[in-house]
C-alpha positions in Angstrom: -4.8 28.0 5.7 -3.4 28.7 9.0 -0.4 26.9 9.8 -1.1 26.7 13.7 -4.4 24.8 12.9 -4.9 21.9 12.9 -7.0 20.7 10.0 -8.7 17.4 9.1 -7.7 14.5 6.6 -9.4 15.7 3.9 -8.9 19.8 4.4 -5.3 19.3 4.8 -5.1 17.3 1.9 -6.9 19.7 -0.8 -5.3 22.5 0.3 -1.7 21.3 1.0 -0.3 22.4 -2.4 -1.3 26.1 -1.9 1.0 26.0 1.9 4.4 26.8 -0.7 2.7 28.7 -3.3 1.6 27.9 -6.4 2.8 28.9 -10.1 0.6 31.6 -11.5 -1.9 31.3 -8.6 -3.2 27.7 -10.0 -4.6 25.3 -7.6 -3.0 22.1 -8.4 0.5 21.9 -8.8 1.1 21.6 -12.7 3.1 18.8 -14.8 6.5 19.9 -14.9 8.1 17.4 -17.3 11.9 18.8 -17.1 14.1 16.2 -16.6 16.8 18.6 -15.8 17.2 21.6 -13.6 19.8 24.7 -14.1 20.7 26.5 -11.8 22.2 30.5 -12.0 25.0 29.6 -9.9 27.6 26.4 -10.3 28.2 26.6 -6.6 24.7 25.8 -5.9 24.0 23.1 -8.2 27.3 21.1 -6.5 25.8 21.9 -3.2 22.5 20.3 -4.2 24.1 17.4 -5.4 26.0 17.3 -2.2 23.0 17.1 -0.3 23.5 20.2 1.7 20.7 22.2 0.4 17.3 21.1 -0.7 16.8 21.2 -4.2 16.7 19.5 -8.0 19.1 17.0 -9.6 17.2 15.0 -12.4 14.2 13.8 -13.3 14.8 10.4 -12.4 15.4 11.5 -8.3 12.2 13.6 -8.3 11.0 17.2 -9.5 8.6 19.8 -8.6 5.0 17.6 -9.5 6.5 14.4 -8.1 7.4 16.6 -4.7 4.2 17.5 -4.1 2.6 14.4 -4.6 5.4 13.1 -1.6 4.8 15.8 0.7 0.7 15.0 0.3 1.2 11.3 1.5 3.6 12.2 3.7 0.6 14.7 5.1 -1.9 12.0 5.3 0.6 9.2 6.8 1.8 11.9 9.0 5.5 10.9 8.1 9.0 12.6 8.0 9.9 11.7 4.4 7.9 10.2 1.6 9.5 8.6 -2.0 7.0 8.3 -4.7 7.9 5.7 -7.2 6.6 4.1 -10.5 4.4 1.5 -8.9 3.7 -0.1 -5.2 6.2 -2.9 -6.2 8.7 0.0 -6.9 8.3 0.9 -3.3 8.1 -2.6 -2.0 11.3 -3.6 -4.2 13.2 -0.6 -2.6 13.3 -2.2 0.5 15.0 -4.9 -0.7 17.2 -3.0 -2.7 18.4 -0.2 -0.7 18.4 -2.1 2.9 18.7 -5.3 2.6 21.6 -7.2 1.8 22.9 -11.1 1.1 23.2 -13.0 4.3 20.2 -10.8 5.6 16.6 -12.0 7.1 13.3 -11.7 6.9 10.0 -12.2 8.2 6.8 -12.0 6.2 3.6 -12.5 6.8 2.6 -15.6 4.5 -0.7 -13.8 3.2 0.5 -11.6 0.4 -0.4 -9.8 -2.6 1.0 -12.5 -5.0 3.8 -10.2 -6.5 4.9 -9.4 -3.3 5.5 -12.9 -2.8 7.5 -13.3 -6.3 9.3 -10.4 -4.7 10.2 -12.5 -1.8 11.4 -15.5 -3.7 13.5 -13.6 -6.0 15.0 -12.2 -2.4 15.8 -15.3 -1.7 17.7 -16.3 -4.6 20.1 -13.6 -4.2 21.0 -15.1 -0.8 18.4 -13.3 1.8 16.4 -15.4 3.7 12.8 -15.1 3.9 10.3 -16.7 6.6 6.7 -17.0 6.3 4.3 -17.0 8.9 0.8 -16.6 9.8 1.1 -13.2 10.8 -2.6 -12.6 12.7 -0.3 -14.1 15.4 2.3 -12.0 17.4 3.8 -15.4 18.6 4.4 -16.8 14.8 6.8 -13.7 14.2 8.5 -13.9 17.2 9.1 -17.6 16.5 10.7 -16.8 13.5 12.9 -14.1 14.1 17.2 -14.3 13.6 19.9 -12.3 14.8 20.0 -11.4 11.4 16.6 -10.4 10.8 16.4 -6.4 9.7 12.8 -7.0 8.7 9.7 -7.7 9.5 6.7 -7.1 6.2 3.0 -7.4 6.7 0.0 -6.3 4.7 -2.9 -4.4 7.0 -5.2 -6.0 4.8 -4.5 -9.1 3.0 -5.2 -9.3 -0.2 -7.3 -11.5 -1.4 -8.3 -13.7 1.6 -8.8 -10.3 4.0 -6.9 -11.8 6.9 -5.8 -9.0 9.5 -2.0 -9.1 10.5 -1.7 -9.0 14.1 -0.1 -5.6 13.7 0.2 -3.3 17.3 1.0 -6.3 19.2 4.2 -7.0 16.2 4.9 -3.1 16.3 5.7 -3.8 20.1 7.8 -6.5 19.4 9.6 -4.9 16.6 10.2 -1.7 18.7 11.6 -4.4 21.7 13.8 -5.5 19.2 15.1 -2.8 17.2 13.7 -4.4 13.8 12.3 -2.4 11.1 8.5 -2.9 11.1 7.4 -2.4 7.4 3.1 -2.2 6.8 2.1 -2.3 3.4 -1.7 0.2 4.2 -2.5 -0.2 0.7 -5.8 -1.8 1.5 -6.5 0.1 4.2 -5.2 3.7 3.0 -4.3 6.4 5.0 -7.9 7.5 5.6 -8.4 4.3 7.3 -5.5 3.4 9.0 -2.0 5.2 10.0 0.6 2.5 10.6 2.9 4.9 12.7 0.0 4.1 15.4 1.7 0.8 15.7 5.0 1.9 15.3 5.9 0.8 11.7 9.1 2.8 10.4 8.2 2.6 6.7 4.7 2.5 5.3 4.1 1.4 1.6 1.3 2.6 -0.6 0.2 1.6 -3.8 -0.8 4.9 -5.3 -2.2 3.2 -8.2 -5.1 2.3 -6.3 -7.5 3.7 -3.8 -5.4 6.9 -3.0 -5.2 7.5 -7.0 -8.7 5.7 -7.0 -9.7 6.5 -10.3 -7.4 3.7 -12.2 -5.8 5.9 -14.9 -2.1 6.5 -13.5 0.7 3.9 -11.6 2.0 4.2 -8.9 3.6 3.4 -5.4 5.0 5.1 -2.3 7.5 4.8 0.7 6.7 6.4 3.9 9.5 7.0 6.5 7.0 7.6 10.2 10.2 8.9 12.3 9.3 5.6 14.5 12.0 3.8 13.8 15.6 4.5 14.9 17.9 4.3 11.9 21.6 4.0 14.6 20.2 0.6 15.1 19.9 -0.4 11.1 23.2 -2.2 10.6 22.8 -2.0 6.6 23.3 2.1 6.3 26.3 3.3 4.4 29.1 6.4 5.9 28.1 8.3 3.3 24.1 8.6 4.1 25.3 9.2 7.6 26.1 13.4 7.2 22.6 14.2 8.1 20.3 13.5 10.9 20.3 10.0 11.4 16.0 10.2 10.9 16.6 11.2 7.6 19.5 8.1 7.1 16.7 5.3 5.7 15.2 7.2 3.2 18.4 9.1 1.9 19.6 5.4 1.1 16.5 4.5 -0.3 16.4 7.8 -3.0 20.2 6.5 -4.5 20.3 3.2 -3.7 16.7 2.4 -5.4 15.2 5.2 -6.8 18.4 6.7 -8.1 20.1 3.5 -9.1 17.4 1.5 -10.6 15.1 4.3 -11.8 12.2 3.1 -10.5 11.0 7.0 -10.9 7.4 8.0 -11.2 6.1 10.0 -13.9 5.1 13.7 -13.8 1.9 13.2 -15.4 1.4 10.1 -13.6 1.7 12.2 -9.9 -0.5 14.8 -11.0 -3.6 12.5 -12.1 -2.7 10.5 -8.0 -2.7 14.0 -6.4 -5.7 15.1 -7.8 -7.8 11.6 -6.9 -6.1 11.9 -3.6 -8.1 14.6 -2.9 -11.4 12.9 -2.6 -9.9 10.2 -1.0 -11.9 10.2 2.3 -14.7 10.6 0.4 -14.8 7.8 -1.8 -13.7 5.5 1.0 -16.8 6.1 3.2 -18.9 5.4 0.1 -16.6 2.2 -0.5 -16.4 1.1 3.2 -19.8 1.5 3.4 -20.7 -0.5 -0.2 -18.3 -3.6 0.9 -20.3 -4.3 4.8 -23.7 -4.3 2.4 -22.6 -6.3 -0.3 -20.6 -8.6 2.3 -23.8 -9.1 4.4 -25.8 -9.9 1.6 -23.7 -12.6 0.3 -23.0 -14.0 4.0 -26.7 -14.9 3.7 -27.4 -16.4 0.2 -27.3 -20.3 0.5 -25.4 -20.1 -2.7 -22.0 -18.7 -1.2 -20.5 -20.9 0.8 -18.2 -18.7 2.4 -17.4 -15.1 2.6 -14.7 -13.2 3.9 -14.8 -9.2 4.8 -13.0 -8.0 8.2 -16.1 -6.5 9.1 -18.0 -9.0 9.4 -18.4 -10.2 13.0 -18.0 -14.0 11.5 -14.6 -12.8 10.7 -11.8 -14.5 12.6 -10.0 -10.4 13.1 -12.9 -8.5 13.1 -11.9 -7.5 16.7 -9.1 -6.0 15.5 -9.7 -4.5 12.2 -12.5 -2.5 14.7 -9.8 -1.5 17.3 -7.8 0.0 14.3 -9.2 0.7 11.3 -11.7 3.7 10.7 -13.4 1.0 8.5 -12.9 -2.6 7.4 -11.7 -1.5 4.0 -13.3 -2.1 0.6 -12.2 -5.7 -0.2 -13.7 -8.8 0.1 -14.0 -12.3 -1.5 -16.2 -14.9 -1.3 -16.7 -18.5 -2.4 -19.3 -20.3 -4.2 -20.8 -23.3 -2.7 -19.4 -26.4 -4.7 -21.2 -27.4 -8.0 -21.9 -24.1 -8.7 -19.3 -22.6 -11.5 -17.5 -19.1 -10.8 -16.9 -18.4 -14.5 -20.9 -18.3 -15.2 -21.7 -16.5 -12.2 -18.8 -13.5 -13.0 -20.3 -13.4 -16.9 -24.0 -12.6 -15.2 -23.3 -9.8 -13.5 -23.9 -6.2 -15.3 -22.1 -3.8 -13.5 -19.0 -5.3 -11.5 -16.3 -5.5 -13.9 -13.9 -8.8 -14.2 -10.4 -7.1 -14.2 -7.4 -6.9 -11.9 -7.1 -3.6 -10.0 -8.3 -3.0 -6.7 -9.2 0.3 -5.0 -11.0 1.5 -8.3 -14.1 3.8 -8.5 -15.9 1.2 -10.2 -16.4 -2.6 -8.6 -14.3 -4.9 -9.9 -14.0 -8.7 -9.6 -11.9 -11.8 -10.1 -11.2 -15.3 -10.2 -8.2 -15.5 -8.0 -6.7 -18.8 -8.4 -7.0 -18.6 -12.1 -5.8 -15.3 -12.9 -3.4 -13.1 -10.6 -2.3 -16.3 -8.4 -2.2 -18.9 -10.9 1.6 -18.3 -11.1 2.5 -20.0 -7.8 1.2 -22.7 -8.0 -1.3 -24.9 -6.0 0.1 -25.7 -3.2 1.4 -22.4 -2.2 -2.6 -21.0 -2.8 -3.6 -23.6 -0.7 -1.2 -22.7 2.0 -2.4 -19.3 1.7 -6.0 -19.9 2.3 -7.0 -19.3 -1.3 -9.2 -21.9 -2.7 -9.3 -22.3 -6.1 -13.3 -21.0 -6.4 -12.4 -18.2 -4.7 -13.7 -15.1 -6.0 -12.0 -11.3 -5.1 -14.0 -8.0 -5.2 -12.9 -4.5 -5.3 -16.0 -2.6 -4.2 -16.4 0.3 -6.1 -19.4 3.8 -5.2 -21.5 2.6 -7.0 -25.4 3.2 -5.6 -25.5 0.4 -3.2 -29.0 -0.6 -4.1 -27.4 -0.9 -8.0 -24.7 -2.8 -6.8 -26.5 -5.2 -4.4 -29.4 -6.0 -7.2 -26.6 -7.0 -9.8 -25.2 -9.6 -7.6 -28.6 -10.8 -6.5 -29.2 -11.1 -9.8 -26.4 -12.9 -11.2 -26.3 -15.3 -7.7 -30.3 -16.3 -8.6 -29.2 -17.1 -12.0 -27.1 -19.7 -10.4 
């Protein structure tokens, strides 16, 4: 690869590793599973600890597999600095523990992956405040905001009910401002949507899902964009201040959560994401493409009563998921008209697959309000927009003519 080129999503991606050399000429970076590195000279192992050359401390702070897996979604989110962790909550939960502190605020969007919302509580009971809002409104967030807010959180994507956060006209506002904009792209991915467009300062990626796509391996991601300027962060300590002040956020964030919690991802774990990352463009098209068919299809069967998907015109922010997004993503859920009994319909169908991940190879599907957000309640669903038929899918490649047959199928036997 030239390095004066500029190459596209996918070519950069498969051939990143080979840009610093390769052991033994391989073409993936293999599974180093040291959890300690020596080094021929004392001097230099002090002045890597020190932070004033790059290098290896312990496996719990990184190594050479979990590196490359960084500078890959760094690549595609075309960041500064990217932290890998165990999971997508390990990334979300570093936020809180690395920059935020008691006496703090926040403003969330009130549609949320419903462990991001446990996240939030548990946030509060440690004395940061958190405020909800219906964030496919600029106006809602700007209501809400403090002197003492440091951040602002929204999903591209929500998951389950698909509403679309109001996000360039908030980046604006959080630029204005000086408050860290934080975009969890997890269901929108890379491919689809770069949140440093709308000037988020830290992106969040569930690896575990589309980017790993193939469901075998956890994992989550931290993105620092170089959008947002760290002098104005009132939460960073002297001692993360020696370098550049770009690099300030994330240097807090490797001790303060990686380092100090050990929310580290595993070797093997960031060598089964890299390699799915690879075909992540790919399997998105085919995805993308699977959700607008299966999502049209059940928009017109008179036994759904309602279905959301972002790109659908019916779709209260399919304007802008269109402005932004490449595509409207690969989630969806829909609702069965009343009478009719979710439970029944789910144990019809043949090839989607009742289970809990999303951005899977295979379709997979769910009732929400029974399973994944049965914890919180019924109130807090219904103040979400989740009603308690409502049904998630994770649309998977399969052939789209398979996939549209089985839910025909199952939706007649209805």
């Amino acid at each position: 690869m030239s390095e004066k080129k500029n190459y596209g999503f996918t070519t950069t991606i498969l051939h990143g590793d080979r840009q610093k050399g390769i052991e033994h000429g391989s073409l993936h970076k293999p599974i180093h599973t040291s959890v300690a590195f020596g080094y021929a000279d004392a001097r230099q192992l002090a002045s890597v600890f020190q932070g004033k050359e790059p290098g290896f401390r312990y496996g719990r702070q990184g190594n050479p597999t979990i590196s490359a897996l960084e500078e890959k979604v760094n690549k595609m989110e075309q960041g500064v600095g990217t932290i890998c962790f165990a999971t997508g909550m390990g990334a979300i939960g570093a936020v809180v523990q690395a920059l935020l502190r008691a006496g703090d605020h926040v403003v969330s969007s009130s549609f949320l992956f419903g462990n991001t919302n446990s996240l939030w509580q548990t946030a509060m009971s440690q004395g940061i405040g958190v405020s909800f809002v219906d964030a496919t409104d600029v106006a809602n967030v700007e209501a809400a905001l403090t002197d003492s807010t440091r951040v602002v959180f929204v999903e591209t994507i929500a998951n389950p009910r698909t509403q679309v956060a109001d996000l360039k006209r908030i980046g604006e506002l959080c630029k204005a401002r000086g408050i860290l904009y934080v975009v969890d792209n997890t269901m929108t991915t890379p491919y689809l949507f770069q949140p440093k467009t709308v000037h988020a300062g830290l992106v969040v990626n569930a690896l575990t899902k589309s980017i790993g796509g193939h469901g075998n391996a956890l994992g989550g991601s931290l993105t620092d964009t170089g959008a947002y300027d760290w002098t104005r962060f009132p939460n960073i300590y002297e001692n993360y201040k020696k370098a550049a002040p770009l690099q300030w956020g994330l240097a807090q964030v490797r001790a303060k959560a990686l380092r100090d919690f050990g929310s580290s991802l595993a070797p093997d774990a960031a060598h089964h994401i890299a390699a799915g990352a690879e075909t992540l463009a790919l399997r998105m098209q085919r995805t993308t493409a699977n959700a607008l068919a299966l999502a049209e299809l059940l928009e017109k069967d008179e036994r759904v009563a309602a279905v959301y998907y972002p790109g659908l015109k019916s779709h209260p922010q399919h304007g802008i998921s269109a402005e932004l997004f490449r595509a409207h993503g690969s989630l969806l859920s829909f609702e069965l008209k009343e009478g009719l009994d979710c439970f029944d319909f789910l144990n019809r169908l043949k090839l989607a697959i009742p289970a809990s991940n999303l951005g899977d190879n295979r379709t997979l599907i769910i009732p929400v309000a029974h399973t994944i957000f049965y914890e919180m309640g019924a109130e807090r669903r219904a103040s979400m927009g989740i009603a308690e038929s409502l049904i998630r899918v994770s649309v998977g490649i399969e052939d789209t003519d398979d996939l549209l047959d089985d839910f025909c199928t199952a939706l007649e036997g209805c």
